[in-house]
DRENDO-1510 file (C-alpha; in Angstrom, 1 decimal, always signed):
<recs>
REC; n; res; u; v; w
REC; 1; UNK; +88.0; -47.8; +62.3 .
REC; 2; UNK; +91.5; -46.6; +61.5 .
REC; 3; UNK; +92.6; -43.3; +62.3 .
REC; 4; UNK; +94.5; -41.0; +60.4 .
REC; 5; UNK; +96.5; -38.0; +62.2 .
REC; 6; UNK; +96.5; -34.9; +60.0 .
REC; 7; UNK; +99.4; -32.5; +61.3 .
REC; 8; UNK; +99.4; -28.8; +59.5 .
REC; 9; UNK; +102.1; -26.4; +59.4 .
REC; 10; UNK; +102.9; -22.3; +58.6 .
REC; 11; UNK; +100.3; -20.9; +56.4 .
REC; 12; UNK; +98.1; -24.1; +56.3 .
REC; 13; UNK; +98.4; -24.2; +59.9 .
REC; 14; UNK; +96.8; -20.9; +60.0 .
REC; 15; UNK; +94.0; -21.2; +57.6 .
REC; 16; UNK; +92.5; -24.3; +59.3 .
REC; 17; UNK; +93.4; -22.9; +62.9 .
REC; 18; UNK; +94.9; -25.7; +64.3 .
REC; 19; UNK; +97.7; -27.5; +64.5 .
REC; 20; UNK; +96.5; -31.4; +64.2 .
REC; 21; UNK; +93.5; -33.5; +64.2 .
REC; 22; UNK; +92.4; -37.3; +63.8 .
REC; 23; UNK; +90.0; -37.8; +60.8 .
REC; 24; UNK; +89.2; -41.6; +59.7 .
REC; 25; UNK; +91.4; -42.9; +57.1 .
REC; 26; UNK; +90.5; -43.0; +53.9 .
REC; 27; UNK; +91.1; -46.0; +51.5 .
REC; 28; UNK; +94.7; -47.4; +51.0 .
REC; 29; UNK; +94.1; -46.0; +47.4 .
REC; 30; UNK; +93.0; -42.5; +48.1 .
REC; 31; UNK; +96.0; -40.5; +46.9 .
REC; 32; UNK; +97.1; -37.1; +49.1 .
REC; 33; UNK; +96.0; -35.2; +46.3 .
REC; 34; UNK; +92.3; -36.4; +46.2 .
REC; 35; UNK; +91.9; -36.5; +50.2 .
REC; 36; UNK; +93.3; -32.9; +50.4 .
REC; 37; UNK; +90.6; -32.1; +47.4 .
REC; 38; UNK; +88.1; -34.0; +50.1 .
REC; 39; UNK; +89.0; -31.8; +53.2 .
REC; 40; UNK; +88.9; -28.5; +50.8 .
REC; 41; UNK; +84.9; -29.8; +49.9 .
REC; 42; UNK; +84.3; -29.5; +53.9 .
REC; 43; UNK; +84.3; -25.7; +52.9 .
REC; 44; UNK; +85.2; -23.1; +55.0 .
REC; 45; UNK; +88.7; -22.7; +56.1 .
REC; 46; UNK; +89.9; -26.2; +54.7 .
REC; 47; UNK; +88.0; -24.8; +51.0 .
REC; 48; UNK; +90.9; -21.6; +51.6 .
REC; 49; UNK; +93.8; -23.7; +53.0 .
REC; 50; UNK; +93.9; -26.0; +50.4 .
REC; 51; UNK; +92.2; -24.5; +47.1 .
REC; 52; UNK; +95.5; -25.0; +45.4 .
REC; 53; UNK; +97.2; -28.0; +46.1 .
REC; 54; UNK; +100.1; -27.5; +44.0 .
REC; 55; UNK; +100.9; -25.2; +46.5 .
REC; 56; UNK; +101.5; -27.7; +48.7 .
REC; 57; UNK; +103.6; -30.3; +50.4 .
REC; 58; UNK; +102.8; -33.7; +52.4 .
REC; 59; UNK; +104.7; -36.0; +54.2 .
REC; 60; UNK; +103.4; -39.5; +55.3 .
REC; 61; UNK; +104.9; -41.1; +58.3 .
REC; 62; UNK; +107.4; -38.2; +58.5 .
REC; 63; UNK; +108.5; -38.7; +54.8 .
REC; 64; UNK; +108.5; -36.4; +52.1 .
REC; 65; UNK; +105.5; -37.9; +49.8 .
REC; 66; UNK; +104.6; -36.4; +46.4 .
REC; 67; UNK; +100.7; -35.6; +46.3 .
REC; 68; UNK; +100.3; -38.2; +43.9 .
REC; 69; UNK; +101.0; -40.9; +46.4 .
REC; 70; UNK; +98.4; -43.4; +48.1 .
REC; 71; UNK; +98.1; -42.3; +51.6 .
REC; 72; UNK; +98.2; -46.5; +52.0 .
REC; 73; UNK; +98.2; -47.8; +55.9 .
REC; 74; UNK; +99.9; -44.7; +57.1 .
REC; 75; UNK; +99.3; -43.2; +60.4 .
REC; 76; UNK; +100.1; -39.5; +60.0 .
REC; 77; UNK; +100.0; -37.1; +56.9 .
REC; 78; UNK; +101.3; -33.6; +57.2 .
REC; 79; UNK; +100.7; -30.7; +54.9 .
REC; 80; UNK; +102.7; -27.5; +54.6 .
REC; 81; UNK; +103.8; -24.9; +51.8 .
REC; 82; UNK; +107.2; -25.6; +50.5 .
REC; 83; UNK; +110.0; -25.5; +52.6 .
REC; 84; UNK; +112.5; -23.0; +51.8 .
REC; 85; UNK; +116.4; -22.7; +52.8 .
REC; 86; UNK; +118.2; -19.7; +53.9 .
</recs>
């Protein structure tokens, strides 16, 4: 079974109350958008940290990924609010 490594970040981070954890990976056809939709029907603190996903940002493999994308064969998704310069 592969494993996918969920890494969360700021706000998000602080919903869920952790920082990471190892989930199965879903389909190389599952976009980010639909498997965050997936964790947010666990209830609970994922149904808060990600009711609105277009609040959000991902990153597969440490690459910026639009929510739209297949998660594919990657090994680690991150999510995290928008990153802001100053």
């Amino acid at each position: 079974m592969a494993r996918l490594t969920l890494v969360y970040f700021a706000w998000v981070r602080e919903a869920i109350g952790r920082d990471e954890e190892q989930v199965e990976r879903p389909a190389e056809d599952v976009t980010i958008r639909d498997f965050i939709a997936t964790l947010a029907d666990q209830g609970g603190a994922y149904a808060d940290a990600f009711a609105r996903s277009d609040r959000l940002r991902a990153a597969l493999d440490q690459r910026f990924t639009p929510l739209d994308s297949p998660i594919g064969e990657a090994k680690e998704l991150a999510i995290f609010p928008p990153v802001t310069g100053g």
